[in-house]
Structure formats: C-alpha cells, structure tokens
N, C-alpha and C positions, 0 to 999 in steps of 0.2 A: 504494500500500500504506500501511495505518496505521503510521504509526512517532510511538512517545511518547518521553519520557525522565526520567529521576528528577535529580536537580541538586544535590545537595547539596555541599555547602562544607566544606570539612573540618575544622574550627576546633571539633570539638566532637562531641558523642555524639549520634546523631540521637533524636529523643523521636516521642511519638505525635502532634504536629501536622507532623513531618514526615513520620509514615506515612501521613497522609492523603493528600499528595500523590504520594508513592509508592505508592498501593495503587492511586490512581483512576486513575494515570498507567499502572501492572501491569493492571489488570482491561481500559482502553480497550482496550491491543494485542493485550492474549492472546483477548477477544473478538470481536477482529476476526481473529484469526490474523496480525497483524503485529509489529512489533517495538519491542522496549523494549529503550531504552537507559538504563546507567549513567553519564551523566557527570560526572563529579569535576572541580569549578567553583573551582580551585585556583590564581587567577591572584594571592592575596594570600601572599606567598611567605614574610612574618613568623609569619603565624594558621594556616596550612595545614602539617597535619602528619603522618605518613605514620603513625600509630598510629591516627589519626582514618580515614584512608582502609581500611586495615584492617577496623577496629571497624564501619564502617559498611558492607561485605561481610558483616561475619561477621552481622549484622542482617538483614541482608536475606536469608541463607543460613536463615537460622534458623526465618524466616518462611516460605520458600518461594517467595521474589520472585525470581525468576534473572531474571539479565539475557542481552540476545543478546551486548552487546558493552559493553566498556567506553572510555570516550574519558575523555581529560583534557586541558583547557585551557592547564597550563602546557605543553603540549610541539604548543599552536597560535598562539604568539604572532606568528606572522610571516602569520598569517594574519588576525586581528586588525589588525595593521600594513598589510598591503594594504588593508581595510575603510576603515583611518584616512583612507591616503591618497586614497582614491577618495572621500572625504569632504571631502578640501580642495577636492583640483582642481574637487568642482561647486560651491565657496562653500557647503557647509554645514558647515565646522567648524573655529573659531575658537578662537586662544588667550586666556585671561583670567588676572586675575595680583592680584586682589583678594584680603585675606585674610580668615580667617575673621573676624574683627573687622571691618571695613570692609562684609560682606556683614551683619551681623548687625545692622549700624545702617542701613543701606539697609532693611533688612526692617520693621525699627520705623518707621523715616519713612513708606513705604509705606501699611506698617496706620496711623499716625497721620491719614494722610490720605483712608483711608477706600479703599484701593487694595488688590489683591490683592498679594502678599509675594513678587514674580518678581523673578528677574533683568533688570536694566534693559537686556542687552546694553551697555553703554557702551565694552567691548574693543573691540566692534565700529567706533569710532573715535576708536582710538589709531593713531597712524603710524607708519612700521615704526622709528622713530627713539625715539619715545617705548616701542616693545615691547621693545625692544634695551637701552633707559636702566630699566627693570623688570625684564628678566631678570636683569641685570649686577646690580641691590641686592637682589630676590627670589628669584633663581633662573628655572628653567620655570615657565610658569604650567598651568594646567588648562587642558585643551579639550574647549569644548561643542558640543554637536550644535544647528544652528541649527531652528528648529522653523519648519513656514510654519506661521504662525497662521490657522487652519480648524477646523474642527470634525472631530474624528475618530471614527467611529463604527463601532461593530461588533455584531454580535448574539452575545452570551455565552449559552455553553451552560449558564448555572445562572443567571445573573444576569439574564440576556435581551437587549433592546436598550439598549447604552452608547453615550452623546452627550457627550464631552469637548471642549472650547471650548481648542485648545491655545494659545491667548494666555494662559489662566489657570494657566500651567505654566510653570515655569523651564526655559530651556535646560539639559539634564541633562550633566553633567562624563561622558564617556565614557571619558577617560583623566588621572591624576593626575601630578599636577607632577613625583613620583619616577617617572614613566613606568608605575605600576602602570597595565594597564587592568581596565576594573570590569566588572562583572557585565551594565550595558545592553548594552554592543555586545560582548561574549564570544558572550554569549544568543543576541543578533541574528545574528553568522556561525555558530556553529553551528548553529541551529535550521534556520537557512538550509540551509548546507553538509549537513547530514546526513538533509533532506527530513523534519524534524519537521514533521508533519501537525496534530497535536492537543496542547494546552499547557495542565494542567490545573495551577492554583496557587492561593495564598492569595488572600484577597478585600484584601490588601493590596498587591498589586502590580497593582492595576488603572490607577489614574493612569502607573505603569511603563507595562505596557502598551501604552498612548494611545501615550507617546513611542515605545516599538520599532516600532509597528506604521508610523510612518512615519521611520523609520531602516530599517524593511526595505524599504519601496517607495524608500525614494533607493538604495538598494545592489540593486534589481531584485529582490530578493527574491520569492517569494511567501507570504503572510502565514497564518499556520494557524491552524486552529478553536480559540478558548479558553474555556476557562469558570475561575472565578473561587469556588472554595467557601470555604465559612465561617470564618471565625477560631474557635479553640477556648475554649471559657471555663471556667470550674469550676461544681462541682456550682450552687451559689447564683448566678450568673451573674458574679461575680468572674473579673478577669485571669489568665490562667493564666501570661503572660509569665515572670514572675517562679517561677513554679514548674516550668515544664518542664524545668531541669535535674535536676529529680527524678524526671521521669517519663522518662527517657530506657528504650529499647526493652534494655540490657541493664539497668539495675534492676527492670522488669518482669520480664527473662528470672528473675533471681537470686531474686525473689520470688514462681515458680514459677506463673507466666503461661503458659498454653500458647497458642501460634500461632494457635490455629484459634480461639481464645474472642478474643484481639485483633481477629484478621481479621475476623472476625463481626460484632461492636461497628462497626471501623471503615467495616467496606463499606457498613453503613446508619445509622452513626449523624448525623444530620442530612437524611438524604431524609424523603421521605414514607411508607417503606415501615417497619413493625415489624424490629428487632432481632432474626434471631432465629439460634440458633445451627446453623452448614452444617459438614456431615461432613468436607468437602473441598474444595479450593482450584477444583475446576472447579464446584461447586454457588456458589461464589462470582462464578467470571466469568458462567455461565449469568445469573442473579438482577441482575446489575452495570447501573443503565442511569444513567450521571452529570445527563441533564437531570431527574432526581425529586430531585433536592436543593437545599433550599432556601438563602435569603440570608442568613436569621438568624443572628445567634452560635449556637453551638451548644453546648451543655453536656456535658461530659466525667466523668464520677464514676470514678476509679482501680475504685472500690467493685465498679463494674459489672462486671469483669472475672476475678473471683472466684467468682460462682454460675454463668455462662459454664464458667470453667473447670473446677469442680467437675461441672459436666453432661457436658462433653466428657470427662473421665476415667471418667465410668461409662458410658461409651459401649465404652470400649477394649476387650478383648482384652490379658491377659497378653502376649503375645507385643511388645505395643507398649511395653509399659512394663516388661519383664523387667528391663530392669538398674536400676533405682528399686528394686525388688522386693527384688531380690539385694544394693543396697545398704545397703539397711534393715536389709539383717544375717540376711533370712529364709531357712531351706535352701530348697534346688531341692527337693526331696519337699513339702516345704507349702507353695510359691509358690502352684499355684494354686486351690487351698480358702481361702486368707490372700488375695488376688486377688479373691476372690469374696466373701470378708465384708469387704474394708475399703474395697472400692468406693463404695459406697456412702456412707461415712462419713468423705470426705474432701474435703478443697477443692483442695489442693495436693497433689505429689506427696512435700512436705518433711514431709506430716502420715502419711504409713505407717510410720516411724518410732517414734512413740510407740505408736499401735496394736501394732506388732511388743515394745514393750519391753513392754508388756502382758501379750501373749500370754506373753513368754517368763521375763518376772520376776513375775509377778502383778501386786496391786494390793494396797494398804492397804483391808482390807476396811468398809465402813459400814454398822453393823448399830445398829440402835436397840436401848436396853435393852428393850422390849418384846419384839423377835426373836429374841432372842439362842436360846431355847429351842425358836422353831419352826427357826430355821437349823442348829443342833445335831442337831437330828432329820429334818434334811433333806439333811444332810452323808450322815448315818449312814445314808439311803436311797438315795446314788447309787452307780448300776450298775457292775459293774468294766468292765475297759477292753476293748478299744481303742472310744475312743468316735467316732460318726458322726455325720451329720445328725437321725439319729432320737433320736440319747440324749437332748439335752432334754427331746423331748415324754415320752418314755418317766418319762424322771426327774419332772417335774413335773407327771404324771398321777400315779406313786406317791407324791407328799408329797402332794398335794389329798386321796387314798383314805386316807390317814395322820392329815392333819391336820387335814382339813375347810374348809382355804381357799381360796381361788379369785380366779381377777381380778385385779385390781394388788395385791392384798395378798397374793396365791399370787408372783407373776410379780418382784414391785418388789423385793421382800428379799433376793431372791433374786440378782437383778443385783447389785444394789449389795452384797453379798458378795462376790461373784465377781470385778467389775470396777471397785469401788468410785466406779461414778457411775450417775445416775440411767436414764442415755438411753447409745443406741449400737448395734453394730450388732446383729441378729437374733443371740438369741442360741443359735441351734440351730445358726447357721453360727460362733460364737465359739468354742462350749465345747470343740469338739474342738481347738482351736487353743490353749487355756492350758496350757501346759509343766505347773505344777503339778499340774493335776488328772491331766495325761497319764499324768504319769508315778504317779500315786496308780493311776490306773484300773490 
C-alpha cells in the first residue's frame, strides 16, 4: 500500500514551500487510496514547541489535508537508540570530538589544496585512550555514520536518474554531542518502521538522501520511491529564503486566501501542466501526476493567489459563505440579492464589507458641474419603491425619453451619483440594494 508522510519541525509556522511538500506528499496517497501520515519531527526539544504543533494542524485542517495518523518523534527515541546501536556493532558508527573550529580549518586546507571539503575520518584512529582523554576536556563527541565510498544511485521521480560518488560527502553526525538525535537517522527509522513507500521533498535534500539511502540498507531497510521538486523563488527569480516567514499559510489564511485558489496554484505550479483553478480537492488528486514537474527553480508570485481567489468566490453559492455575509453587517432578507451583486466584484471575502457600507450609508456623490442639471432631473424621474431588478432599466429608459442621452453619458452620471465611483457592480442588481434610495422609493 502507498503510505507518504508530511514532516514538519515545529520551530515555526509552516509557509507555502512547505505546502508543497505537503500537498505532493497529500495528493500521492489519497490517489492511490493509501495513506498519509503526519509526523511531527520534534526530536530538537529547545526549537520545538507545542503552539507550532498546533498551528500546523490547524493548517493543514484548513486546507483540507487530513491526515490518517499522527506520529511524533520525540516519544520514539529508544527507537532511534536501537538504530544507533545496530550501527556500532556493524562498525558503521563512530565517535568524533573535533570542534566546530578545528572542522572549519580542515575545510579550508582541503579547498586550499584543490580537494573536496569532507570529513577526513581521523576519529576513526584515535585509541580508546586518546577518546577517553577528549571526552574528559570536550565532553561527548558526535557520531557519524561511516559511509562505504560507492556510488549511490537512484532514479528520482522528478529529477530522474541521480549518481552521487559518496567519497564526495562527509560522514553525516546522526547524533549530537548533547545526545540530540537529528533529522538523518529519525527519517531513516521511521520511514523505515512505518512502510513509507514514497518521499517526496525539497531538491535540497538530495545529497541527504544519497546518505539515508545507504543508512537504510545497513539497518535492512527497504528504500522508497523519491523524487526531489523545486526550490521556490520569487516573482523575479530572487531567494525567497528570506521571505517565507511572511508567506507563512496563516498570513495567507488572514489575508483572505481561500484553500482551493492555494491548492490550485500549488498542485501545478512548476509541472508542465497550466494552473488552473479545481472546484474541489478530489478534481485535484484526479489531475495530481508528480513525474510532470520539473527541476527548475520555480517562481512563486503571493500576487497569483488573489485572481484564483476572486474566481473561486464567484463560483460559490450563499450558503458557502453565509457567515462572511452576515458579518459584513448585511440582514438575512438581502443576503442573497447582496450575494448576487457583490460576487462579482470582489477578490476577498474582507472586500463585502465596504460594498455592504455602500449599500447601507451611501456614497459621497461625483457629479460634474456639467451634470449637475441632467442628475436633478433624473433624480426627479425615478420610480417609487419597492424597487427590483427591472427598476434601472425602467428608470434609465425614462431619463434617455426625458433627456435625450444615451450611452456612457446616459449610464456614467448616473453611477457615479449613486455610488460615487466610476466602475462596479451591474447596477440593476445595486440599486435595489442602496438603503437611501430604498427607503426614498
């Protein structure tokens, strides 16, 4: 059976280049009918913090990403700890006790010499005399996973066929000196333990990968299908690094982002396939195939997500957005004629609001001194109340018979009296909707 997993860390709000991995990782299982897991990769016990583990349910809740099950790392530490051990006994995992300084001039000498910037192994003969005389002034040292220098190769499901030369790669620290273990060999037992099938991640953790995939064959493992998608960039191809704490999925939420204009963006932005926006979360897995996306950076515009959203709202149905409606202050008797004219002419749901104070305070009217005399006499020809769909035409067939204008110069003066801007919505579906006039009709 297909089983993915989403991984997030909790040290933080998750932003839209972690939906990417979350969405591809949501769309593999649910199209296969198998299962998607949440696990919370919480083995850094200073950074990880339980408003973050929250926050990033309440995200994924919101989007419509459920998970089968939830797992968390810190409460498999002794699970970890067997992996370790079974690491020694076969001589692949060694202590080291160098410090960051000492590693940092090693790197330079290296590159100085025209060598690639690895770990020299040198722990690797110290005597236990000399490990003992390092603990006692250093403390614990780190321990690395011994790597056999081979070529590691695998066919990536976006990237294609990957060749990594593991001589050209540092023995990676799998556990820290304060005994934290990290993120490589966390990964590796569960992915293991819990029959991840498919590992879909950043195109930055692909030299990772090289290492886990042979951390998982010394633990007998079996290795699962990865593929490796795009790093995100900004509009101009600029780092977004620096900016994704701005783009995190509840300032999206708060800036009246709907779910399905994200989701849409995200499930093809970087394949081969057009953008385009899906009614529903199953029109998403349907359409979902992760080998059509490609290797490049991929450009992210926030911008993008706003005419998205504005389309998905005039797609709705009242009944979907009833309480937006009802918050905007508008009665239950004109929710759905006010529904129906301001659909249209919104992007967000935070923009029915002024429409509504519109309707219900007027507007500062804009009439040019030339006007001034045909809107006077156009005032004086509109029909009494209760006014409908029809009043408009009704009404501004009788000023044209009145005053002989027609066209934008019949139609334009007329707006911008009424609602004191040029453009907006039809306004056959407005006028029954302005309190002032209602209550004149």
């Amino acid at each position: 059976m297909t089983t993915t997993r989403f991984a997030p860390s909790p040290t933080g709000y998750i932003h839209v280049g972690n939906l990417r991995t979350a969405l591809m990782n949501y769309l593999i299982a649910r199209k296969a009918g198998g299962t998607f897991i949440l696990r919370i990769d919480d083995t850094d016990p200073e950074r990880s913090k339980e408003e973050y583990v929250d926050a990033i349910k309440r995200d994924l809740e919101w989007l419509g990403l459920h998970w089968d099950k939830v797992e968390r790392q810190s409460e498999r530490l002794d699970r970890y700890a067997d992996a370790a051990d079974k690491l020694r006994e076969m001589g692949r995992f060694y202590e080291a006790f160098e410090t960051p300084t000492e590693l940092d001039l090693k790197r330079k000498k290296q590159l100085n010499m025209g060598k690639p910037p690895v770990y020299d192994r040198a722990a690797l003969n110290l005597s236990d005399a000399e490990k003992d005389a390092l603990r006692a002034e250093r403390g614990n040292g780190v321990w690395r996973f011994k790597l056999d220098h081979e070529r590691i190769e695998w066919t990536d499901g976006i990237l294609g066929d990957i060749s990594i030369d593991a001589a050209s790669v540092s023995d990676p620290v799998l556990i820290r000196g304060d005994g934290q273990v990290l993120y490589t060999i966390a990964s590796v037992v569960d992915d293991t333990e819990m029959g991840v099938t498919d590992v879909v991640r950043g195109s930055d953790h692909v030299t990772n990968t090289a290492t886990q995939i042979q951390i998982i064959e010394a633990l007998g493992g079996q290795c699962p299908r990865f593929a490796h998608h795009s790093l995100l960039t900004g509009p101009q191809g600029e780092a977004l690094s620096k900016r994704l704490g701005t783009l995190a999925l509840r300032d999206l939420r708060e800036q009246g982002v709907q779910p399905m204009a994200l989701l849409s963006l995200m499930a093809r932005l970087g394949s081969s396939d057009p953008v385009e926006l899906r009614s529903d979360m199953a029109e998403l897995i349907e359409g979902f195939d992760v080998n059509r996306f490609g290797a490049a950076p991929t450009k992210f515009d926030v911008q993008d997500l706003f005419p998205l959203t504005a389309k998905h709202l005039q797609s709705l149905p009242l009944t979907d957005v009833a309480d937006a409606v009802e918050d905007a202050g508008v009665p239950a008797d004109l929710a759905e004629p006010f529904w129906a004219m301001a659909r249209e002419n919104i992007t967000t749901l935070a923009d029915l609001k002024g429409w509504w104070e519109l309707c219900r305070d007027g507007a500062e009217p804009l009439i040019a001194d030339e006007d001034r005399e045909f809107i006077a006499e156009a005032v004086a020809l509109l029909p009494d109340g209760p006014f409908d769909g029809e009043t408009w035409g009704t009404w501004t067939k009788a000023v044209k018979e009145a005053t002989g204008r027609k066209g934008k110069g019949l139609f334009m003066p007329l707006r911008k009296a009424l609602t004191g801007m040029e453009r907006g919505p039809e306004m056959a579906a407005l006028l029954p909707l302005l309190q002032v006039i209602r209550a004149r009709g």
